[in-house]
N, C-alpha and C positions, 0 to 999 in steps of 0.2 A: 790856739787850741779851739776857739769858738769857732773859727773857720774849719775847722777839720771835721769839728762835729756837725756842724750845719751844712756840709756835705754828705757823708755818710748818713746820717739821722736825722735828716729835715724835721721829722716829731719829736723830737726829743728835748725832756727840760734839765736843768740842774739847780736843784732847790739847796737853798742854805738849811744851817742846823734848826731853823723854827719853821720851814717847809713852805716858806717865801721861795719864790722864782726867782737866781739870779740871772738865765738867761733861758729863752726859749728859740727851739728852731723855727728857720721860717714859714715852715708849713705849720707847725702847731702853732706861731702867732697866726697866718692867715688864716684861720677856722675860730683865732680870735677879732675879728676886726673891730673890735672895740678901742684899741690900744695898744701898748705897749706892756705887753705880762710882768714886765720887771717889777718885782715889789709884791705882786699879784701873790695867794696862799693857793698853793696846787689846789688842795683841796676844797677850795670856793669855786672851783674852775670845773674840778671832776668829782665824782662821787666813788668813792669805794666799792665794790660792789664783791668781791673774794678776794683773796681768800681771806682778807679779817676787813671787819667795818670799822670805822674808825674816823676822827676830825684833828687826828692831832701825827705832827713825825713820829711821835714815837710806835704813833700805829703803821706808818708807812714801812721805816725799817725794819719793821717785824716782819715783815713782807719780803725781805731782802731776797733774792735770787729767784723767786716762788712767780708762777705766771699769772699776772693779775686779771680782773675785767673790772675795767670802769666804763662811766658812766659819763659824757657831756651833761652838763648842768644845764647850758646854753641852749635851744633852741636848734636842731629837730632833736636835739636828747639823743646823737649820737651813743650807739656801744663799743666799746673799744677794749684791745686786748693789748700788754703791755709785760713790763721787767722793770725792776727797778735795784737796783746796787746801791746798801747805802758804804757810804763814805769813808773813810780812817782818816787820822791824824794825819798819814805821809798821804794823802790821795793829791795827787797832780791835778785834777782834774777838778776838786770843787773843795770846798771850807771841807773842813772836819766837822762830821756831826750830819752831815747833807748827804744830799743822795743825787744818783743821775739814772734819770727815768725815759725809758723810750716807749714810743707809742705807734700803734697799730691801729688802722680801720679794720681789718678783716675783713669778716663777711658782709660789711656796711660800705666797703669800698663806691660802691655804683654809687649808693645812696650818697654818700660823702662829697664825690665829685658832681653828681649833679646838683647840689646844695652848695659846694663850695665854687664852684666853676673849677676844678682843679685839673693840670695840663700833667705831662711826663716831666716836665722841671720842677715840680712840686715833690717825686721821690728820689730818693738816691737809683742813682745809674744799676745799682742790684737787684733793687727792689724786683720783687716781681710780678708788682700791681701793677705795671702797663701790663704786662703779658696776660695776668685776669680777666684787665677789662677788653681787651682784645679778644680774648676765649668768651668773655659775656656776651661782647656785642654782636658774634661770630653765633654764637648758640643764639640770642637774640633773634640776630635777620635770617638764621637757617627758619627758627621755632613760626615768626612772620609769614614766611616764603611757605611753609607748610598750611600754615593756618587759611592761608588763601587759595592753597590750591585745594584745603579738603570743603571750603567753602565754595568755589567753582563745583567739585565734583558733587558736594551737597546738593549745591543748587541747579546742576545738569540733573541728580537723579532726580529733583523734587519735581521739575518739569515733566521728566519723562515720565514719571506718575502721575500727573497732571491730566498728562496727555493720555495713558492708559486708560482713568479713569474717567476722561467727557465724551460723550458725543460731537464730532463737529460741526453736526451741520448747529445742533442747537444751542450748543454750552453749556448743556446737561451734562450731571454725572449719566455713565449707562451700565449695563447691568453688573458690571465688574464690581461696581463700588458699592451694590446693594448688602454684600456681605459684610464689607468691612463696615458699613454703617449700620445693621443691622444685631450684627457682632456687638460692637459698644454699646448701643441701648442696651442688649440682653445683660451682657457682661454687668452691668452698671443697675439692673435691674429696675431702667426705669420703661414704664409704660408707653406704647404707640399705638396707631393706628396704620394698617397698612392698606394702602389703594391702587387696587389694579382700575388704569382706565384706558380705553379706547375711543378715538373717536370717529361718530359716527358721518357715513355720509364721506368722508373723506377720500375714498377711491373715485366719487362720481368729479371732485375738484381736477385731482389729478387726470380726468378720463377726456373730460370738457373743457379744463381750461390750461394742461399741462402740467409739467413737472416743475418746472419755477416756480407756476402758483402754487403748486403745493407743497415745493419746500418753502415758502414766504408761510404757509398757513402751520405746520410743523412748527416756526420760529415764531409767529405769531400767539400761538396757542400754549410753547413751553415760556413765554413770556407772562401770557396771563395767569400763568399756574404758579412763576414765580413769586408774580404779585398777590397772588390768592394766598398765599404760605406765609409761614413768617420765619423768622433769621436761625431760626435751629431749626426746620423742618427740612425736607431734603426729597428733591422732584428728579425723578431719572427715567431717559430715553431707551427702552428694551430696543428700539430699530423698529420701522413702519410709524404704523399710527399709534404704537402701546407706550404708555407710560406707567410709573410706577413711584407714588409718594407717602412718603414717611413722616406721617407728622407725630412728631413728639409729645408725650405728655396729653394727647387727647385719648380718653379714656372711658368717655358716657357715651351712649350710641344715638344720645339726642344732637352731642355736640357735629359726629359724624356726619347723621342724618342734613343738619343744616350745614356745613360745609359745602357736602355732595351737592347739595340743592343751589347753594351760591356759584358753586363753579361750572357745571352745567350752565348756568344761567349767565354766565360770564361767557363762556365757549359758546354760547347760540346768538352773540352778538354775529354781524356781517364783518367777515375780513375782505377789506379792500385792496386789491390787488391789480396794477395797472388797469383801474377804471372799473372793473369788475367785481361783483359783492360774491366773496365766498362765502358757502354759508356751512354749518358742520355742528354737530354736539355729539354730548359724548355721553358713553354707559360706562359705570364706575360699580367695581365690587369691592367692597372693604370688609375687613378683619380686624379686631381688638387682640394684643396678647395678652393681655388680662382675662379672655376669655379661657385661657389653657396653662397649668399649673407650670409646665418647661414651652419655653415660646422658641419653635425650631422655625428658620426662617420659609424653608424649603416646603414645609406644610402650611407655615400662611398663606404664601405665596398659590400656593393650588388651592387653596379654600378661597383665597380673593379672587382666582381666576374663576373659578366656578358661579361665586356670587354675581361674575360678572357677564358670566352667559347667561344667568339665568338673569340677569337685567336686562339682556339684548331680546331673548323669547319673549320680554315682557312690554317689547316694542321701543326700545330705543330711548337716549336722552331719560334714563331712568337709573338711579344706583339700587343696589342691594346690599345689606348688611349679611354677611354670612353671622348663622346662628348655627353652634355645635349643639344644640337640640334637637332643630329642625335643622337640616342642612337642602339647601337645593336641591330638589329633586333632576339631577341631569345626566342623561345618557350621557352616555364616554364616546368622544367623538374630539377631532380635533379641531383646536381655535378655530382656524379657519370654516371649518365647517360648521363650528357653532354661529360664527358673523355673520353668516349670511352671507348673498346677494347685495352689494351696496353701493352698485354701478349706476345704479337709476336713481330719479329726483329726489329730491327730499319732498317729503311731505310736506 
């Protein structure tokens, strides 16, 4: 009889009339590996948990026919779903007074087997836990195989936006990305600085000493601007000699003022250039959005540009603060024709 059972019911126990174990299948002993359960009180083993609580048979038989969930007392504290029949006087199958209780992992089955090490000889030949764990590990390496391919295409889109958004000769963001960074400040409503700069003298580089040196001077100069910034600020290539930086959180027009003056001054060092000193500075128009109750990007940006011609009329290597007060007095004319001439030496 113990063989028949421990074939069909590999979990299954048969408790005497005081709810002692007089034998356990093999699977419910191996998720005991303590021992041998015989003698063992089911309920030191498992916890009750529906449809009645209880620490005694006579709680269990009350249970009789009724679909139970217990509880591993043991370590990981397995949940388990079960049945249990208790016994009669003519029962073939265990004392009078006792019960035969079979047992379920369910929905802990993964959990179960990788806690127990447990193989397909572990349930009866019906069961239809191999066929789950089959469907799991199948939904499993599908869910896997997905995860990696939405992480590829993630990470194909994140570059391609990457790439939208730099410059390549310099590794600048360029004008693409002025909004979306722009945007969040606003959104977030914290304060910036915005700076249109140009630099000067740079066409005489390219005129004199070619285009190499002055893409090296382009890479040279978004170099220095990186280093002039700091880790939230945000330096972008419009295309030519114009740039455009967003510093964060600066807010006082003295703090401006000295920036402008540092970086300038940074830009009028010599770039050396196979053997040759380029030499270049630059005019800078800057904007506060704290100056203006809705900070629209599109009107900073032509109020910086402005401040910033009205720096070049002012002779070059000079910034200006646009002031919605006073605003620069400048004819309507284009960039180009406000730059100037800038074919010839530097002073």
């Amino acid at each position: 009889m113990s063989t028949l059972f421990d074939t069909l019911c590999p979990m299954h126990a048969r408790l005497g009339a005081h709810g002692h174990i007089v034998h356990a299948g093999p699977t419910l002993q191996r998720i005991h590996p303590e021992g041998d359960l015989r003698g063992r009180r089911f309920l030191e083993l498992f916890e009750m948990r529906r449809p009645v609580k209880g620490h005694s048979m006579e709680a269990l038989r009350a249970a009789s026919g009724l679909p139970l969930r217990l509880r591993m007392r043991q370590p990981p504290g397995l949940a388990l779903k079960g049945v249990l029949v208790a016994l009669g006087p003519d029962s073939p199958v265990g004392p009078a007074g006792g019960a035969l209780v079979n047992l379920s992992f369910a929905i802990a089955l993964p959990e179960a087997v990788r806690a127990f090490d447990l193989t397909r000889a572990d349930f009866a030949a019906t069961d239809l836990a191999i066929e789950m764990l089959y469907l799991i590990e199948a939904k499993t390496m599908t869910m896997d195989a997905l995860h990696k391919a939405n992480m590829r295409l993630q990470g194909g889109k994140t570059e391609a936006e990457q790439k939208a958004f730099t410059d390549t000769l310099t590794g600048l963001g360029n004008r693409r990305l002025l909004e979306r960074v722009a945007t969040r400040l606003i959104a977030g409503e914290r304060d910036f600085a915005l700076l249109s700069l140009d630099l000067d003298f740079f066409k005489a580089v390219n005129y004199s000493l070619g285009h190499a040196a002055g893409d090296h001077v382009l890479r040279a100069a978004a170099q220095a601007m990186l280093e002039e910034t700091r880790s939230d600020d945000t330096v972008l290539r419009f295309g030519g000699d114009e740039f455009v930086l967003i510093l964060t959180g600066m807010t006082r027009r003295a703090e401006v003022d000295e920036f402008a003056r540092r970086l300038i001054a940074r830009l009028e060092a010599p770039i050396i250039h196979q053997g040759e000193a380029c030499r270049i500075s630059a005019s800078i128009g800057a904007v506060l959005s704290r100056d203006r109750d809705a900070p629209d990007i599109d009107t900073m940006l032509a109020q910086a540009d402005a401040a910033l011609y009205a720096a070049k009329h002012r002779g070059r290597a000079r910034h200006v603060l646009y002031d919605p007060a006073n605003p620069p007095d400048m004819p309507a004319r284009t960039k180009r024709d406000a730059k100037g001439d800038e074919t010839g030496s530097r002073p």
